[in-house]
C-alpha positions in Angstrom: 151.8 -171.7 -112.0 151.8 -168.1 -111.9 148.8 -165.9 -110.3 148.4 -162.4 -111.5 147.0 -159.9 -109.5 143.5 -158.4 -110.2 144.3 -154.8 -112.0 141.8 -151.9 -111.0 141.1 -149.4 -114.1 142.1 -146.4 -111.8 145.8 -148.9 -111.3 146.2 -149.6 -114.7 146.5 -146.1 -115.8 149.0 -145.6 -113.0 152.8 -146.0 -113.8 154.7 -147.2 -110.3 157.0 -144.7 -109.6 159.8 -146.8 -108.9 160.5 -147.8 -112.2 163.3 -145.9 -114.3 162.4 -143.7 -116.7 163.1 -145.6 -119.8 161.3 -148.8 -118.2 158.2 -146.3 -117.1 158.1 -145.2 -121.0 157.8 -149.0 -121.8 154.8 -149.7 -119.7 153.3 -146.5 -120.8 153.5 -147.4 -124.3 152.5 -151.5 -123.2 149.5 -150.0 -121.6 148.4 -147.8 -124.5 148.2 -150.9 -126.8 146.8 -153.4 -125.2 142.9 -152.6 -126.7 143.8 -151.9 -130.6 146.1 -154.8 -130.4 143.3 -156.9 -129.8 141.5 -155.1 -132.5 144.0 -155.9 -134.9 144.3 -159.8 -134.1 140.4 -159.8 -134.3 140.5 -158.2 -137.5 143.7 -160.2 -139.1 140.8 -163.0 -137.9 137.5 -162.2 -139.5 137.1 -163.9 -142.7 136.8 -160.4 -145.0 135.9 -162.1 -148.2 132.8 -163.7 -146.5 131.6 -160.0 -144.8 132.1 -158.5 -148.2 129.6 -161.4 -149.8 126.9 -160.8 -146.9 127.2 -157.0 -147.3 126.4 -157.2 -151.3 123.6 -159.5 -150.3 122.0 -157.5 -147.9 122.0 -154.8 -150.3 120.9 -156.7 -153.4 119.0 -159.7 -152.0 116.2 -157.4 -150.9 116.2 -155.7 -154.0 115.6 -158.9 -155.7 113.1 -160.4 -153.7 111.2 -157.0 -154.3 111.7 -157.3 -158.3 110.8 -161.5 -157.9 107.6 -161.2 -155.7 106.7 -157.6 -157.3 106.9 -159.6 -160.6 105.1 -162.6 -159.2 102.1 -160.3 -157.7 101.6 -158.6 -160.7 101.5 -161.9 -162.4 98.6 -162.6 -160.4 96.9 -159.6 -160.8 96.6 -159.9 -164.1 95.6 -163.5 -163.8 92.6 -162.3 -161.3 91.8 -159.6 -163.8 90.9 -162.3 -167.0 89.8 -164.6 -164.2 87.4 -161.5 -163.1 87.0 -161.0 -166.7 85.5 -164.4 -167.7 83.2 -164.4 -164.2 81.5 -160.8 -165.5 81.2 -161.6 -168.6 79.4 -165.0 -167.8 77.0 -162.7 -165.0 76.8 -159.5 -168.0 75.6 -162.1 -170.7 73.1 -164.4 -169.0 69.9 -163.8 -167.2 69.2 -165.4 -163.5 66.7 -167.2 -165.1 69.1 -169.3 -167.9 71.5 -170.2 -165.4 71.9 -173.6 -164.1 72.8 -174.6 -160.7 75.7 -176.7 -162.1 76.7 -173.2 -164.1 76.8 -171.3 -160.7 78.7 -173.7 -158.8 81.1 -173.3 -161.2 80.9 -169.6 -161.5 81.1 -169.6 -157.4 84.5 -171.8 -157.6 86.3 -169.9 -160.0 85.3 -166.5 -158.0 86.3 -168.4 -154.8 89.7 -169.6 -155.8 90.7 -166.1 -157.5 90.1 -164.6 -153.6 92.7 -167.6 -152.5 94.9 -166.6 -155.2 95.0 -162.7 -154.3 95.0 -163.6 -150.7 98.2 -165.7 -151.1 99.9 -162.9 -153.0 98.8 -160.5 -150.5 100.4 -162.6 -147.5 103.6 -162.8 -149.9 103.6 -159.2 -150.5 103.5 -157.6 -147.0 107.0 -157.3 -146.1 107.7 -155.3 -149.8 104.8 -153.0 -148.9 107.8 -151.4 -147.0 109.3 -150.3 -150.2 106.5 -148.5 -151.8 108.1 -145.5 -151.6 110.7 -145.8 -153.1 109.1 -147.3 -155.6 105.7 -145.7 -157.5 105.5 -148.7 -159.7 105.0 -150.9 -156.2 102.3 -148.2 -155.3 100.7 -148.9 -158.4 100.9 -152.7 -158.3 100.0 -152.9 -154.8 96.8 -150.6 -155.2 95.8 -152.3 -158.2 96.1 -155.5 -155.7 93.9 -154.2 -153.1 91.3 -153.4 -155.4 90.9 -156.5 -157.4 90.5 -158.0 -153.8 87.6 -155.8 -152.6 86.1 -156.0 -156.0 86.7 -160.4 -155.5 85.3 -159.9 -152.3 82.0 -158.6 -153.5 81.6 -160.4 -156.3 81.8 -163.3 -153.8 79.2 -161.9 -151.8 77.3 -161.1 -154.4 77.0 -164.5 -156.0 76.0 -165.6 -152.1 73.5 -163.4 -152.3 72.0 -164.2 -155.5 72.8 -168.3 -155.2 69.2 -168.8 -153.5 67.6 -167.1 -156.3 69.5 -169.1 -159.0 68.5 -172.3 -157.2 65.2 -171.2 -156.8 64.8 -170.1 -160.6 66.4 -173.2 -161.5 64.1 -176.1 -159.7 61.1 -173.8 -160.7 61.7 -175.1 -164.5 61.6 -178.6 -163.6 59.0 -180.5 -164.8 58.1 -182.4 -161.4 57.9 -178.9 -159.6 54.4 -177.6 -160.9 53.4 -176.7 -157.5 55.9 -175.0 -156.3 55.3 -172.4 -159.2 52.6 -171.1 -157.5 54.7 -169.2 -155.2 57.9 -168.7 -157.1 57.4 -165.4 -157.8 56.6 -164.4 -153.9 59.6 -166.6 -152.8 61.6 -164.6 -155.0 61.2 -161.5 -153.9 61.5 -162.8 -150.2 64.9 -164.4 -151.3 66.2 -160.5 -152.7 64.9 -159.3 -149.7 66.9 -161.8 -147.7 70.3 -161.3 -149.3 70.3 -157.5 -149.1 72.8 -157.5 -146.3 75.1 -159.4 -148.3 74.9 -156.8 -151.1 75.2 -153.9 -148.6 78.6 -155.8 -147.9 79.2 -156.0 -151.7 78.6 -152.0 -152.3 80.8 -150.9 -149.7 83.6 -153.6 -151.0 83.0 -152.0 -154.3 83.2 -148.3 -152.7 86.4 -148.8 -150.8 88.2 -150.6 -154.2 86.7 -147.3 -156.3 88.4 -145.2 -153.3 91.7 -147.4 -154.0 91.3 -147.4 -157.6 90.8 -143.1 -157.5 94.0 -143.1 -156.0 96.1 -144.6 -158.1 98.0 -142.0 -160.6 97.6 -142.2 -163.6 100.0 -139.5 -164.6 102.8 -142.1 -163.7 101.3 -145.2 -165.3 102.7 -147.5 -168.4 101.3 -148.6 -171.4 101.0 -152.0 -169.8 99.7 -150.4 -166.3 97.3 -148.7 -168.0 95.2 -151.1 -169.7 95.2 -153.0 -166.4 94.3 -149.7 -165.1 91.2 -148.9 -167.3 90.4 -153.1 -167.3 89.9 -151.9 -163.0 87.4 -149.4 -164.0 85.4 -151.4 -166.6 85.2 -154.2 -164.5 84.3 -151.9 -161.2 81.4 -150.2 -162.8 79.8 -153.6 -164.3 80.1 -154.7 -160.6 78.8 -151.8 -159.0 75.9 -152.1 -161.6 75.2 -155.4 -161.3 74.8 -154.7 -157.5 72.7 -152.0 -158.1 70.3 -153.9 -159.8 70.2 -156.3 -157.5 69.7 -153.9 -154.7 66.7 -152.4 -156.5 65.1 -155.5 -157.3 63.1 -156.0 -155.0 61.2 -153.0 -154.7 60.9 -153.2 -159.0 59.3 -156.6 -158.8 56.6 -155.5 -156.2 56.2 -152.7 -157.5 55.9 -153.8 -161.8 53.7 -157.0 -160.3 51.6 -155.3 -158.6 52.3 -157.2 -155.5 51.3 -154.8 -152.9 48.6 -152.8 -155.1 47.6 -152.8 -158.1 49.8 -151.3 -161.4 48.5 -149.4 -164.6 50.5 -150.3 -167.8 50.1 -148.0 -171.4 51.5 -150.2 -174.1 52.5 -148.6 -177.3 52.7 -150.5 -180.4 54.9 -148.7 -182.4 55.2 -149.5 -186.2 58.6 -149.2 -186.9 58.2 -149.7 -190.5 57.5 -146.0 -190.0 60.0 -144.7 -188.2 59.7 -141.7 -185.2 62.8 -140.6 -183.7 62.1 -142.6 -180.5 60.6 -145.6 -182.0 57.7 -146.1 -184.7 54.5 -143.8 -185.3 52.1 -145.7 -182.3 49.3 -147.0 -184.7 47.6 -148.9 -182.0 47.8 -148.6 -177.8 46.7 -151.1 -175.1 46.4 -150.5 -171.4 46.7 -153.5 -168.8 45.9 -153.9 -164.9 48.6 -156.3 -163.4 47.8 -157.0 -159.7 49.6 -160.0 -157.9 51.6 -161.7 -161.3 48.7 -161.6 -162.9 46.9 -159.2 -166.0 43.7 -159.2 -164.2 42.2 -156.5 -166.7 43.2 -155.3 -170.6 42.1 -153.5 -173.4 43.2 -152.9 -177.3 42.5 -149.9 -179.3 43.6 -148.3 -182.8 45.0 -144.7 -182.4 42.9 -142.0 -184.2 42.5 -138.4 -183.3 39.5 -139.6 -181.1 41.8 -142.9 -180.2 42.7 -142.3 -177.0 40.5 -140.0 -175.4 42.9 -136.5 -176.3 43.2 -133.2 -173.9 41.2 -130.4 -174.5 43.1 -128.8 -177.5 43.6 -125.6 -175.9 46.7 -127.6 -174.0 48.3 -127.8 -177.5 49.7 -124.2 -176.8 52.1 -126.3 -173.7 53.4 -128.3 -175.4 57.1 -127.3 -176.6 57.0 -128.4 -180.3 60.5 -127.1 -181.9 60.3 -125.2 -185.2 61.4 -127.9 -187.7 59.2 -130.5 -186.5 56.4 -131.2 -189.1 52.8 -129.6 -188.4 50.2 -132.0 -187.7 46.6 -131.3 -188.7 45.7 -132.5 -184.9 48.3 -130.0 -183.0 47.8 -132.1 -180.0 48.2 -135.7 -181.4 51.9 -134.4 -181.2 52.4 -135.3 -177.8 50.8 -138.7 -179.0 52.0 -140.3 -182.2 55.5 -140.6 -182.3 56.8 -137.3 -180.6 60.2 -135.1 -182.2 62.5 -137.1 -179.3 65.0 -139.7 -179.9 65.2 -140.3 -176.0 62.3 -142.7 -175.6 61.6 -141.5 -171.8 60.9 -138.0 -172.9 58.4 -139.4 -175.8 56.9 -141.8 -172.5 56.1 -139.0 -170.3 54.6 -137.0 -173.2 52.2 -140.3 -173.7 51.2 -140.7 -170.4 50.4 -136.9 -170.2 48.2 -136.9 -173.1 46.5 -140.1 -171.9 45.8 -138.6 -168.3 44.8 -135.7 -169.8 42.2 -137.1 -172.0 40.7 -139.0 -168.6 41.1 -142.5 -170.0 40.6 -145.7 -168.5 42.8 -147.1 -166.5 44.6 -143.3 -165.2 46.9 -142.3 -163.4 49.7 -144.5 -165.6 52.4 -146.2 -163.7 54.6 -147.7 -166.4 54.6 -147.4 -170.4 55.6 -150.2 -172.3 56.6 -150.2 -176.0 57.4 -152.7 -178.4 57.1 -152.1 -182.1 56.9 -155.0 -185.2 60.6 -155.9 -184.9 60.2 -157.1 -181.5 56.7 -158.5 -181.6 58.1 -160.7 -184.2 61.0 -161.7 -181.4 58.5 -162.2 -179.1 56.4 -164.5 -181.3 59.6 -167.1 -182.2 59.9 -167.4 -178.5 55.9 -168.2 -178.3 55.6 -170.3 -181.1 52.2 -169.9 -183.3 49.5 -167.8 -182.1 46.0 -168.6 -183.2 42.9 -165.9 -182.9 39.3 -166.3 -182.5 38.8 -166.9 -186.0 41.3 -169.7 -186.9 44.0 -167.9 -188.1 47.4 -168.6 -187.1 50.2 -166.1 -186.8 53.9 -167.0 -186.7 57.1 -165.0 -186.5 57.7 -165.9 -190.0 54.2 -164.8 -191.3 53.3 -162.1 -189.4 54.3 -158.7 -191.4 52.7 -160.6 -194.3 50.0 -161.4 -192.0 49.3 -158.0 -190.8 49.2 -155.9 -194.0 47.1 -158.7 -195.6 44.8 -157.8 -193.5 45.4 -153.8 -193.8 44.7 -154.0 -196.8 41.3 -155.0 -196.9 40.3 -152.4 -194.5 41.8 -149.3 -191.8 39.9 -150.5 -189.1 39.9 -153.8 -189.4 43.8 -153.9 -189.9 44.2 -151.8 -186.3 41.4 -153.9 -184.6 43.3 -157.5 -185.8 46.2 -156.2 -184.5 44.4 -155.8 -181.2 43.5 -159.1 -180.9 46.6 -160.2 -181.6 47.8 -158.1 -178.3 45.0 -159.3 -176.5 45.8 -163.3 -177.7 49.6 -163.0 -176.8 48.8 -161.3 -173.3 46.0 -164.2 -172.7 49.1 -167.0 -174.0 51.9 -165.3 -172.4 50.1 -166.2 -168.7 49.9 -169.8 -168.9 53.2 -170.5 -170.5 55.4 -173.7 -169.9 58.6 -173.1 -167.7 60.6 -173.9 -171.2 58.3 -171.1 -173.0 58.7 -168.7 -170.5 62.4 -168.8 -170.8 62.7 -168.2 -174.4 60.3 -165.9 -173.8 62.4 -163.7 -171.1 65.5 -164.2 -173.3 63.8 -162.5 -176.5 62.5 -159.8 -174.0 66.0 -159.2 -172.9 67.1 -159.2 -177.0 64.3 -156.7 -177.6 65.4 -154.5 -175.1 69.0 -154.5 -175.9 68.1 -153.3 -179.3 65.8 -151.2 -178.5 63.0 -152.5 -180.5 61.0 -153.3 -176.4 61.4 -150.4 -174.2 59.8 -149.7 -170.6 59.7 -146.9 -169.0 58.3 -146.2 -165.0 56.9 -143.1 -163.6 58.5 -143.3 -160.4 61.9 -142.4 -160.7 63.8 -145.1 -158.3 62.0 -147.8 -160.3 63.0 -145.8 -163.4 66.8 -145.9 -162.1 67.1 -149.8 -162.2 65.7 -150.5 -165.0 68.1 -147.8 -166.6 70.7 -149.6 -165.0 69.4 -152.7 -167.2 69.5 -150.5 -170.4 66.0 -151.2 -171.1 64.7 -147.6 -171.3 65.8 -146.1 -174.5 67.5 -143.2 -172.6 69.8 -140.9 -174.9 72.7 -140.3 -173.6 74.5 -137.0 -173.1 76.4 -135.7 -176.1 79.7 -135.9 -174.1 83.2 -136.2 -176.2 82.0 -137.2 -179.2 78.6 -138.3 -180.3 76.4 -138.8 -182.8 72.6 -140.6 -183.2 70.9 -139.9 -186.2 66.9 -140.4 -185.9 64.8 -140.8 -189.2 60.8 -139.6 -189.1 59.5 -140.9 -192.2 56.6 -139.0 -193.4 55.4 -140.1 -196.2 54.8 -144.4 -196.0 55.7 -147.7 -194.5 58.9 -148.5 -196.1 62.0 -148.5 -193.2 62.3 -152.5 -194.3 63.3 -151.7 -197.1 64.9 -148.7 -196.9 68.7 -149.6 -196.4 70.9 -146.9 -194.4 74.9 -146.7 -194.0 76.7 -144.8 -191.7 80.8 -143.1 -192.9 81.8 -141.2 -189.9 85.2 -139.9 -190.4 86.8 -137.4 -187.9 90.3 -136.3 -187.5 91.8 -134.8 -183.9 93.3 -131.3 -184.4 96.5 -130.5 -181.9 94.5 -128.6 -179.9 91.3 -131.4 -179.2 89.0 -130.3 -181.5 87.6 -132.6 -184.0 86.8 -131.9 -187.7 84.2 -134.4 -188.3 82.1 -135.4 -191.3 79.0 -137.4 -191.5 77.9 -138.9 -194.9 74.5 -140.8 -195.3 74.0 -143.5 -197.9 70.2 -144.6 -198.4 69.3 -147.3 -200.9 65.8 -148.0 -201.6 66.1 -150.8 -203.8 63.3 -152.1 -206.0 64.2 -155.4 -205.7 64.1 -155.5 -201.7 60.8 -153.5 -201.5 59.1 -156.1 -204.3 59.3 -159.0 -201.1 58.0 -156.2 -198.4 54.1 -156.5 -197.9 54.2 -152.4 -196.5 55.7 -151.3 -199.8 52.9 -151.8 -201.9 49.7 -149.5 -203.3 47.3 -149.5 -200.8 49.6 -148.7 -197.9 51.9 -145.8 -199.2 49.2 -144.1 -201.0 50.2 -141.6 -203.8 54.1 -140.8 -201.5 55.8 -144.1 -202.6 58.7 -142.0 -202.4 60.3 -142.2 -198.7 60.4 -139.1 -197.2 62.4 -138.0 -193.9 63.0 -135.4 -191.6 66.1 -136.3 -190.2 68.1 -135.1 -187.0 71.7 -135.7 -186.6 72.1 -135.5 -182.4 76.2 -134.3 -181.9 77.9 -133.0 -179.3 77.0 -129.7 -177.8 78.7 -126.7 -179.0 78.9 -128.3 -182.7 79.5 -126.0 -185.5 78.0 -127.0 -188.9 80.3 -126.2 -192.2 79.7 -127.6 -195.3 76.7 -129.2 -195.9 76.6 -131.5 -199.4 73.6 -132.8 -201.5 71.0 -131.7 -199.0 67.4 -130.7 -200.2 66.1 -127.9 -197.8 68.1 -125.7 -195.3 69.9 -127.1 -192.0 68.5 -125.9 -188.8 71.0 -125.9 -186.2 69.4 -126.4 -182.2 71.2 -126.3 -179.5 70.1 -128.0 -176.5 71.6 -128.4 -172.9 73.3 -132.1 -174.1 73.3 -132.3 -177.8 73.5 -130.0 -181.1 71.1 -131.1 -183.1 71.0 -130.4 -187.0 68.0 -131.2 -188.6 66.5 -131.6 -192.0 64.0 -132.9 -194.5 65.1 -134.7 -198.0 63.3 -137.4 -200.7 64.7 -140.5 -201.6 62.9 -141.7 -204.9 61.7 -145.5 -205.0 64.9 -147.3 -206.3 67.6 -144.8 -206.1 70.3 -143.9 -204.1 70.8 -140.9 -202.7 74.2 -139.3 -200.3 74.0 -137.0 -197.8 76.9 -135.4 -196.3 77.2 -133.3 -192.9 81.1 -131.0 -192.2 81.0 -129.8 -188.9 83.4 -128.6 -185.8 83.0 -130.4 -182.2 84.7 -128.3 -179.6 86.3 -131.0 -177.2 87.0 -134.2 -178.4 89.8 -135.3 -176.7 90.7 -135.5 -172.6 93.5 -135.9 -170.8 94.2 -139.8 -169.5 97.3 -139.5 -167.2 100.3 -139.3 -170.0 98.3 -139.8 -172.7 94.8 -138.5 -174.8 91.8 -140.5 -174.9 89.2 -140.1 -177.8 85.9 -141.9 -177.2 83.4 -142.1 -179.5 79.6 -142.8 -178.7 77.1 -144.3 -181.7 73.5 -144.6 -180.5 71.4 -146.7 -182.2 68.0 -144.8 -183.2 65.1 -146.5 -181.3 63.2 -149.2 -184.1 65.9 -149.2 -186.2 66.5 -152.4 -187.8 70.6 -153.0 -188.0 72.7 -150.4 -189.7 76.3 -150.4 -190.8 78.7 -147.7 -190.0 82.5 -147.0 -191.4 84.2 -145.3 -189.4 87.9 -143.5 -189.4 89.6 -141.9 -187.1 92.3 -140.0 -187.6 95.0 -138.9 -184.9 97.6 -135.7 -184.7 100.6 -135.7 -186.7 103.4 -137.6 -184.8 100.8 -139.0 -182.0 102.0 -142.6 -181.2 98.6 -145.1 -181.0 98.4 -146.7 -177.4 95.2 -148.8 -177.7 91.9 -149.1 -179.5 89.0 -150.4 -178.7 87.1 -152.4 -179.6 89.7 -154.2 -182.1 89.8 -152.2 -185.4 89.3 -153.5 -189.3 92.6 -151.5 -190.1 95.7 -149.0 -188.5 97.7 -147.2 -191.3 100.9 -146.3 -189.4 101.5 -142.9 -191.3 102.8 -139.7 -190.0 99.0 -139.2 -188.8 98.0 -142.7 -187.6 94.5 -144.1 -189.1 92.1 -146.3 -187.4 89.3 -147.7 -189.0 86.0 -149.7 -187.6 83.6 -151.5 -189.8 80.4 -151.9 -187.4 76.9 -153.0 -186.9 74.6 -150.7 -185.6 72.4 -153.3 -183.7 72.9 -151.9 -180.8 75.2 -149.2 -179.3 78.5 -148.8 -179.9 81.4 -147.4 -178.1 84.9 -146.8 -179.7 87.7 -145.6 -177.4 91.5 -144.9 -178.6 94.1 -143.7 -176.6 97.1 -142.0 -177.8 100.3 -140.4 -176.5 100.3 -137.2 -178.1 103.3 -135.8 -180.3 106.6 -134.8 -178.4 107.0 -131.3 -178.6 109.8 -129.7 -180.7 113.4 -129.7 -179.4 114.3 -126.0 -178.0 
């Protein structure tokens, strides 16, 4: 067995000197070896083929776990966004008051397994978070991500919130629960009050998803990330509205009830088959104490120029009547009878002026509530029959017919009838059945929403929430584009049977401008107006003939062309939101007559990240019974069409795309297309 020596470093590198030269050169060049000799047997060892393989999959397997779980996430994005989707549109479409407690359990589930879903692709997401950025569609899919989980997260605590209410709305209809009505409404206002924290929760959720959702670029988005993009935005803002209202409830229950003190309530019964811009022309007016739930005092009245109580007439010179409104014999009943505006709070603060002016019962105002024939007769299916002092019984089927039977025989006794019909249905509407007072709230609602019930506060915080609920008749601003077209009909009662249609055509110059052109078809058919009870002798007088001063509202900065067909000269005023034009024509009893508007809008296009957005806002006119409207849009030469909403009737594909809507003005209607906007031309 041979032993060897242990070698020092410092005697290694030494060569003894008592070798010969040639042996020394050996051990020299022995010595110098020794380490990449052992190198090279290690490498002749390592099995290259199976470094090479784990080097390409260190490099690509990372990659593709990014594209596979990127892929996956957004997967489940969009799955959370129609799962979102069906959870708002089931809280947007229903009141509190129709939905069951089997309905919200469901609801609750489906919101509570969408935050397990997004929390699962959150956990599988957290290591590729490290690759955002190198990657801005990862940004985009991991912001997007975030906020759909804040905006689950509220809507989870919102539905805890509200679940107490729901149950407590829900037993309430019962039939074995009569005494717990008594203090429904008290326990639901202590419930609101109760889940306030989890709404506070809710609204900073929903602020820190609208910070996230801010943040994302939209500059760098696709076609497909964009539509999940603006689905973010639509569903955020119904949210953070829902939350809003339910924030503010409390305080508008206490304070609408009368629960604390007692509330002061001008109702204006607006006759709609004679239209005013912001409703009908208010042939009759109630007022109504409500202290505790309860109506505890009310009164009915016709309007005359001694009907309300008016202001001294020297306070007619205040009042800001513009030019082309018609001149009343009674200058101050302008501020009264169905005022010039088509934004319903406007023609509200106006009423309640001229009723506190005049000093009469029942002043200072705190809310004005207006419903005109359309809605009472919505109201009425919900009641069922109503049946006055006398015997008579009134119906929604019967009651036009009803009404100007009665007119008919006499002014006054038409406008008192009608106020003890008020006075009947307010008496009624306080000892309804649970079952009644559902239908009830759910033809309310339908009123609202189509403007023919409006309600508006004079405190201003109370005023927002009920805005929030679209129940006010507000006009909105004459942003992008815009267009409301109010009728004032000044000569009879014929608006049932005087049909309107809408063709708004516009096309988008290069630059954003539009080149628009309204045309207005009325028909007032014999043959309709023979089955209407206000078109006959003794109501339209010696003007059977329907007369209007129209305003077309458009967006600010407008510039009228070419007006066709018209009857008297435009006037053209322009306010701080709209451009109105305005003018008065005949249409003879049954004939058809066309009316035709060509006018510029300035800016009708904006920017949306790498493409143009159009949006188009059609406001119903308050009282209006449904109207159609044709619309067509056309785009720039070359543009490329990136989505419509809502779906179109047609798209001609031509070298300037067409889209085409065929609507029903029931209620509002917004039309959105975007666009990528023509390449520009090769250098």
């Amino acid at each position: 067995m041979t032993t060897h020596e242990q070698i020092t470093p410092s005697e290694s590198n030494t060569v003894p000197p008592s070798l010969p030269s040639a042996a020394r050169r050996r051990h020299q060049r022995k010595r110098r070896s020794l380490i990449p000799r052992r190198l090279r047997r290690l490498v002749k060892a390592l099995p290259w083929r199976v470094i090479l393989v784990a080097l390409v999959l260190i490099i690509i397997v990372p990659g593709a776990a990014v594209a596979v779980f990127a892929a996956d996430s957004y997967a489940r994005v969009r799955e959370a966004l129609t799962s979102l989707e069906r959870v708002l549109t089931t809280l947007n479409g229903r009141t509190l008051a129709t939905v069951s407690e089997t309905d919200f359990e469901r609801l609750q589930a489906s919101v509570n397994n969408l935050n397990n879903t997004l929390q699962r692709a959150q956990q599988q997401t957290t290591l590729l978070r490290l690759a955002i950025s190198f990657s801005t569609d990862l940004d985009t899919l991991f912001k997007s991500l975030d906020a759909t989980s804040s905006m689950t997260a509220a809507a989870q605590n919102l539905l805890e919130g509200v679940r107490p209410t729901v149950t407590l709305l829900a037993r309430s209809q019962q039939p074995d629960a009569l005494l717990a009505q008594a203090r429904t409404e008290e326990r639901l206002i202590e419930l609101l009050r109760a889940a306030q924290g989890r709404f506070e929760i809710a609204h900073e959720q929903l602020a820190a998803a609208e910070q996230v959702i801010n943040s994302i670029g939209q500059g760098a988005l696709s076609q497909s990330q964009l539509a999940d993009y603006r689905q973010l935005v639509g569903y955020h803002g119904l949210l953070a509205r829902t939350n809003r209202v339910l924030i503010g409830l409390p305080a508008l229950i206490t304070e609408a009830f009368g629960v604390e003190a007692p509330k002061n309530y001008l109702l204006l019964s607006q006759n709609n088959d004679e239209l005013r811009p912001s409703g009908g022309y208010i042939s009759t007016y109630g007022w109504l104490r409500v202290r505790q739930f309860r109506i505890v005092d009310y009164d009915y009245a016709g309007t005359s120029p001694l009907s309300p109580n008016p202001p001294p007439n020297a306070l007619a010179a205040t009042l800001d009547v513009p030019s082309w409104w018609f001149k009343s014999p009674h200058p101050i009943m302008a501020a009264w009878s169905g005022s010039w505006y088509a934004d319903f709070p406007s023609t509200a603060r106006m009423a309640i002026w001229y009723y506190e002016q005049g000093e009469n019962p029942r002043s200072p105002v705190d809310a004005v509530l207006a419903l005109d024939l359309t809605g009472f007769q919505m109201l009425l299916e919900a009641l069922g029959e109503v049946t006055l002092p006398d015997g008579r019984s009134v119906n929604a089927a019967n009651f036009r017919q009803v009404v100007y039977g009665v007119r008919a025989e006499s002014q006054l006794e038409h406008k008192d009838f009608l106020a003890e019909i008020y006075r009947q249905i307010l008496s009624e509407w306080q000892s309804l059945s649970a079952e009644r007072g559902v239908a009830l709230l759910t033809a309310a609602v339908n009123a609202f929403e189509q403007k023919h019930l409006m309600l508006y506060f004079a405190n201003p915080t109370l005023n927002e929430v009920v805005e929030l609920l679209g129940w006010t008749g507000k006009q909105q601003a004459g942003n992008a584009d815009y267009l409301l077209i109010a009728d004032t009909n000044m000569g009879n009662k014929s608006n049932s049977s005087v049909s309107r249609t809408l063709t708004y055509s516009t096309t988008i110059q290069p630059d954003g401008t539009l080149n628009s052109r309204a045309v207005l078809d009325y028909d007032y058919s014999a043959r309709v107006a023979d089955s209407d009870p206000a078109v006959a002798p003794e109501h339209y007088g010696s003007q059977k003939d329907y007369f209007s001063l129209t305003q077309l509202y458009v967006p600010v900065g407008s510039q009228l062309g070419r007006a066709v067909n018209l009857q008297s000269p435009v006037t053209v005023d322009d306010q701080p939101q709209h451009t109105i034009f305005a003018t008065g024509f005949v249409v003879p009893f049954d004939e058809q007559k066309r009316f035709e508007f060509n006018y510029t809008v300035p800016n009708g296009v904006q920017p949306f990240g790498l493409y143009q957005r159009y949006q188009l806002t059609l406001q119903k006119q308050a009282g209006s019974r449904a109207e159609r409207a044709n619309l067509q849009i056309t785009l720039p030469v070359g543009s490329r069409i990136v989505s419509v909403t809502p779906a179109p009737s047609d798209i001609f594909l031509l070298d300037a795309p067409i889209v085409e809507f065929r609507l029903s003005l029931l209620t509002d209607q917004q039309v959105e297309i975007i666009f990528a906007p023509p390449e520009p031309p090769a250098p």
